[in-house]
SEKEFI-303456 format. One record per atom (N, C-alpha, C): atom name; x, y, z. Coordinates in Angstrom, 2 decimals, always signed. Each point is the difference from the previous one (the first is absolute). Example, Ala and Ser with C-alpha at 12.3 -4.5 7.8 and 13.67 -1.06 7.14 Angstrom:
// residues 2
  at     east    north       up
   N   +13.19    -5.69    +7.80
  CA    -0.89    +1.19    +0.00
   C    +0.90    +1.20    +0.00
   N    -0.35    +1.05    -0.72
  CA    +0.82    +1.19    +0.06
   C    -0.77    +1.09    +0.73
This chain:
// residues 93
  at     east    north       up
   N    +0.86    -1.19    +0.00
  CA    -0.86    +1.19    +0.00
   C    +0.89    +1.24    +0.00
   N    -0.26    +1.28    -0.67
  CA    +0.76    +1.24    -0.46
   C    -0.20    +0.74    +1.01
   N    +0.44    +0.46    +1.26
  CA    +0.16    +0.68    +0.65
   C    -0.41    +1.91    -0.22
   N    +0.28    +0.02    -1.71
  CA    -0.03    +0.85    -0.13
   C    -1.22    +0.73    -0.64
   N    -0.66    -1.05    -0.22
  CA    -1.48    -0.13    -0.67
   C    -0.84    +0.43    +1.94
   N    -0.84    +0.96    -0.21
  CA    -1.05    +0.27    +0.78
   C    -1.27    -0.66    -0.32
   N    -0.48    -0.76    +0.84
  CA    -1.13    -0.85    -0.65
   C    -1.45    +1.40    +0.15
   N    -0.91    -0.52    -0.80
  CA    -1.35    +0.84    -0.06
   C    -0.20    +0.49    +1.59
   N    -0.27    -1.12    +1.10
  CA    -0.40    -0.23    +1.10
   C    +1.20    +1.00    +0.63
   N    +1.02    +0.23    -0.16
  CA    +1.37    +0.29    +1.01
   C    -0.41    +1.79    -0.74
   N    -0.35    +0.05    -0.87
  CA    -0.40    +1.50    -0.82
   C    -0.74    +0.90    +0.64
   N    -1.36    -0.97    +0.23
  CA    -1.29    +0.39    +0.79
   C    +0.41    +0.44    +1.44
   N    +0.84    -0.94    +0.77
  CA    +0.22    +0.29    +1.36
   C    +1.46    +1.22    -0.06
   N    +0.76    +0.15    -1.17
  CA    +0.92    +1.39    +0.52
   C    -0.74    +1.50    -0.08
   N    -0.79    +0.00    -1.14
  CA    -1.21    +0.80    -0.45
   C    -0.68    -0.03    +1.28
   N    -0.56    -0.36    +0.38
  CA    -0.74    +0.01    +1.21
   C    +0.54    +0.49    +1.44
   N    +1.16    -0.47    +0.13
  CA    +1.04    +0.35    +1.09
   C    +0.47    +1.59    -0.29
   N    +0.42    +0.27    -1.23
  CA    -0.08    +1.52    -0.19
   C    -1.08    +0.62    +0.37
   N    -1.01    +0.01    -0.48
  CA    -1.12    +0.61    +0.44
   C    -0.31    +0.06    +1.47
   N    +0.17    -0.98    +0.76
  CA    -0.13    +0.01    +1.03
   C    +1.33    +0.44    +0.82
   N    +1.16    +0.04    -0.14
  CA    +0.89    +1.05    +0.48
   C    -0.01    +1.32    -0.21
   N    -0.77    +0.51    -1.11
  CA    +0.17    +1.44    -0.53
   C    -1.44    +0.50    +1.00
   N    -0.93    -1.00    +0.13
  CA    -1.06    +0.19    +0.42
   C    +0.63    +0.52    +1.97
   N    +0.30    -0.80    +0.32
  CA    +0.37    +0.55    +0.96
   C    +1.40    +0.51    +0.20
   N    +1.09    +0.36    -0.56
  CA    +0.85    +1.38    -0.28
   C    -0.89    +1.48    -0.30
   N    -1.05    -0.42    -0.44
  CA    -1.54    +1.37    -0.08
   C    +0.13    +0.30    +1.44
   N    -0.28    -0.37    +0.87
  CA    -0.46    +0.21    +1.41
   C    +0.82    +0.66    +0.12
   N    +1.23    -0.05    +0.28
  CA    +0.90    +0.88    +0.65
   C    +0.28    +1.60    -0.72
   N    +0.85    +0.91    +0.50
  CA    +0.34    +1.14    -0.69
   C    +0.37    +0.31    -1.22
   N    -0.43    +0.73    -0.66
  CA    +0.64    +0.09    -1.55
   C    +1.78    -0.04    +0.24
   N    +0.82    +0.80    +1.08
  CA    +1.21    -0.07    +0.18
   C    +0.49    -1.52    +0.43
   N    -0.91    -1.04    +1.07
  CA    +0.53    -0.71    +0.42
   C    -0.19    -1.22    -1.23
   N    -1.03    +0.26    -0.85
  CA    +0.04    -1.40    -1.06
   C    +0.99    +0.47    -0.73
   N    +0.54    +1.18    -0.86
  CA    +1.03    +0.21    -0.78
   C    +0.89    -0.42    +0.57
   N    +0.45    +0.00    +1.41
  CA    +1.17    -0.27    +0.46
   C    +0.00    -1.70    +0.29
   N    -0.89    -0.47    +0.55
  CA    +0.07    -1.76    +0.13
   C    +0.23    -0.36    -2.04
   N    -0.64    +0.29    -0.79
  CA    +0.35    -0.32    -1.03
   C    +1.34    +0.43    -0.95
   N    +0.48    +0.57    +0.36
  CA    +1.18    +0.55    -0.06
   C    +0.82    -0.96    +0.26
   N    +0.04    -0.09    +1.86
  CA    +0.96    -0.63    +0.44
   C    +0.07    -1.32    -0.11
   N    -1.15    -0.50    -0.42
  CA    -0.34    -1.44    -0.72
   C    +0.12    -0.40    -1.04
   N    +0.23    +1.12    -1.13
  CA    +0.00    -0.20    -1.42
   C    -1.54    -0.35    -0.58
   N    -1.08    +0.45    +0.49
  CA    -1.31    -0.45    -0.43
   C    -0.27    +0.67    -1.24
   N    +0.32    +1.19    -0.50
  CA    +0.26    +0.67    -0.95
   C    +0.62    -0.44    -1.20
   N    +1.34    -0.20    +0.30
  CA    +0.58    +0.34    -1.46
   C    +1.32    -1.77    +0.00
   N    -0.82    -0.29    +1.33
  CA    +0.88    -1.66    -0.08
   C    +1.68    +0.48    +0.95
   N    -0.22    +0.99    -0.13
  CA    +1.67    +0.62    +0.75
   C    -0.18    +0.29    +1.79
   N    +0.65    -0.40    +0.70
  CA    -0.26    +0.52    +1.66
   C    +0.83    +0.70    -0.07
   N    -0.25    +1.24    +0.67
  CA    +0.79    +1.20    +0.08
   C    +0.36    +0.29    +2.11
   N    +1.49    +0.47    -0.21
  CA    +1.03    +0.23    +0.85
   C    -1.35    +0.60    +1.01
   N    +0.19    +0.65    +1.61
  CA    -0.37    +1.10    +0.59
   C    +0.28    +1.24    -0.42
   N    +1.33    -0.30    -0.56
  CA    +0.28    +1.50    -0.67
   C    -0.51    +0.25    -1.00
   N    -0.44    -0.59    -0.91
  CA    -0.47    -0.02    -1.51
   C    -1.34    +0.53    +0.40
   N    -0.74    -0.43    +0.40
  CA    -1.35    +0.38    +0.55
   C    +0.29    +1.76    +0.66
   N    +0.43    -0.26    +1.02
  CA    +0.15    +1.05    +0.81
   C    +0.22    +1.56    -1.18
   N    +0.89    -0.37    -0.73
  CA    +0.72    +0.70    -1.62
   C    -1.49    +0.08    -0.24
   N    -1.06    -0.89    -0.60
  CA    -0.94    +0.71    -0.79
   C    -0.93    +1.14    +0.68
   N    -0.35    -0.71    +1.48
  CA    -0.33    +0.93    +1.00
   C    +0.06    +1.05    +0.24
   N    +1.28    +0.55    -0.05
  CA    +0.96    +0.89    +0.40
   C    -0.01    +0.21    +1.52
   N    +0.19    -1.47    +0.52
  CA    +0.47    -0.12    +1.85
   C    +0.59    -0.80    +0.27
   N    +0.68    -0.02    +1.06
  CA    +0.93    -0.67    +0.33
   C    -0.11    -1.79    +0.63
   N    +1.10    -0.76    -0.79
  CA    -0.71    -1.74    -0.06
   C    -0.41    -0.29    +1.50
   N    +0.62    +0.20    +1.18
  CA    -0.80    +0.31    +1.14
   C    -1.80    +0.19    -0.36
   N    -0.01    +1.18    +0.02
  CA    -1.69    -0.09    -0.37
   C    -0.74    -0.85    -0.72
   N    +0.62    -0.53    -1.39
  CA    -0.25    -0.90    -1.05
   C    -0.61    -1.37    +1.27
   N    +1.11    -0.02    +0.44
  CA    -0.12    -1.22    +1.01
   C    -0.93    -0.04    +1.65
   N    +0.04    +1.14    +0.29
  CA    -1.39    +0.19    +0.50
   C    -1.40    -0.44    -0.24
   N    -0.09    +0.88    -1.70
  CA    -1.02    -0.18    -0.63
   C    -0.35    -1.75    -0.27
   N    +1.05    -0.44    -0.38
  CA    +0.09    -1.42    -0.75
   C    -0.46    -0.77    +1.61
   N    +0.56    -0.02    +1.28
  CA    -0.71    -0.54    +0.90
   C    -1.19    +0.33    +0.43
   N    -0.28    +1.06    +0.12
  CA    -1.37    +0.31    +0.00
   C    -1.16    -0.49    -0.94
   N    +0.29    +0.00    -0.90
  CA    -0.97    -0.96    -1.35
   C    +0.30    -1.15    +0.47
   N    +1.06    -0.71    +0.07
  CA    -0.59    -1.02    +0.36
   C    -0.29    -0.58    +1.10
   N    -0.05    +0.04    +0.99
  CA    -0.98    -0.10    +1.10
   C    -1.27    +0.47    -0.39
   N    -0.37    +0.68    -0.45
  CA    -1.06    +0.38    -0.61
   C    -1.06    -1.32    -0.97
   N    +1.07    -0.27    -0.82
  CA    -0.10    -1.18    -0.45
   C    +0.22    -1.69    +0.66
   N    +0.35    +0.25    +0.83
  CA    +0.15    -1.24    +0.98
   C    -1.47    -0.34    +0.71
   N    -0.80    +1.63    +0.31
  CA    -1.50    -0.14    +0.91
   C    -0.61    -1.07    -0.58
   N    -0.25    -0.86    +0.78
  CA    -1.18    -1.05    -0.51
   C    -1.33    +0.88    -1.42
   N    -0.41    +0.97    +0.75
  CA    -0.86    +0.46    -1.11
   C    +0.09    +0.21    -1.28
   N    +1.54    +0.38    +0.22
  CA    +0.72    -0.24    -1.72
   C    +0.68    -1.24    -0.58
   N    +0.50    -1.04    +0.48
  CA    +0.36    -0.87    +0.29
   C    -0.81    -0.84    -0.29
   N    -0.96    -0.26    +0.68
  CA    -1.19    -0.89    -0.53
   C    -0.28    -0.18    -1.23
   N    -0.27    +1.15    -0.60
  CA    -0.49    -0.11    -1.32
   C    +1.38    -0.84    -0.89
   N    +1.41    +0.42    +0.50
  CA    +0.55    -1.03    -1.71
   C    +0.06    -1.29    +0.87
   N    -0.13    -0.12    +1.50
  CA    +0.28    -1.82    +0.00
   C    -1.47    -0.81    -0.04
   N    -1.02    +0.75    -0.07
  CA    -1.07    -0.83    -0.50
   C    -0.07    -0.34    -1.80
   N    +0.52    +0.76    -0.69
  CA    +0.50    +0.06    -1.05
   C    +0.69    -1.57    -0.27
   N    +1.08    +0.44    +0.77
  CA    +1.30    -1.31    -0.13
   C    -0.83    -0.91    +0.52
   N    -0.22    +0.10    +0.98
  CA    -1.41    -1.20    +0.70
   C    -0.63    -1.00    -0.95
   N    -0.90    +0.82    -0.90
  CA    -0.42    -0.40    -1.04
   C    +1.24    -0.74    -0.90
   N    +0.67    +0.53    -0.48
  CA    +0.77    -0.11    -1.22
   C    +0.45    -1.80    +0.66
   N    +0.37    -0.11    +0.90
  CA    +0.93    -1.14    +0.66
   C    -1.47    -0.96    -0.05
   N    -1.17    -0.12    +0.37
  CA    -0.69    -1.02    -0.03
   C    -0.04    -0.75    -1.16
C-alpha cells in the first residue's frame, strides 16, 4: 500500500479536522489565532521563530509568547477542547 496515496476516507477526515480546528482557532482573538497559527505553521505550512512573529507584530518575542500561552490555555478549556476530541472521538470509532 502507497503511503503516499491519501485514501477518499483519510481526505474526508483531514477536511474535516481543518474545519474543525479553524472552527475553534475562531473563538479566540483575532491576535491570538494569527499568532497560534503562525507559530504552528497552520498558514503557510512554515512555523515561525518567537521572533518572527513578534517581527510581524511589531513586539517583543516575550509578548509573542505570552500571547502564544495564553491562547492556549484558552484552548486547552474543556469548552474548547471538547469540540475537536469529540471530533477525533468520532473519527477513531
Amino acid at each position: 500500500e502507497d503511503r503516499a496515496v491519501v485514501s477518499p476516507a483519510e481526505a474526508v477526515i483531514n477536511v474535516n479536522l481543518k474545519d474543525q480546528t479553524s472552527h475553534v482557532l475562531r473563538t479566540l482573538t483575532p491576535r491570538e489565532e494569527k499568532v497560534i497559527k503562525m507559530r504552528f505553521g497552520l498558514e503557510d505550512g512554515s512555523e515561525h521563530t518567537l521572533e518572527e512573529v513578534g517581527q510581524s507584530f511589531a513586539v517583543t518575542r516575550e509578548r509573542i509568547r505570552q500571547i502564544e500561552a495564553k491562547a492556549l490555555r484558552k484552548l486547552r478549556h474543556p469548552s474548547r477542547s471538547r469540540k475537536l476530541r469529540a471530533f477525533l472521538d468520532g473519527v477513531r470509532d
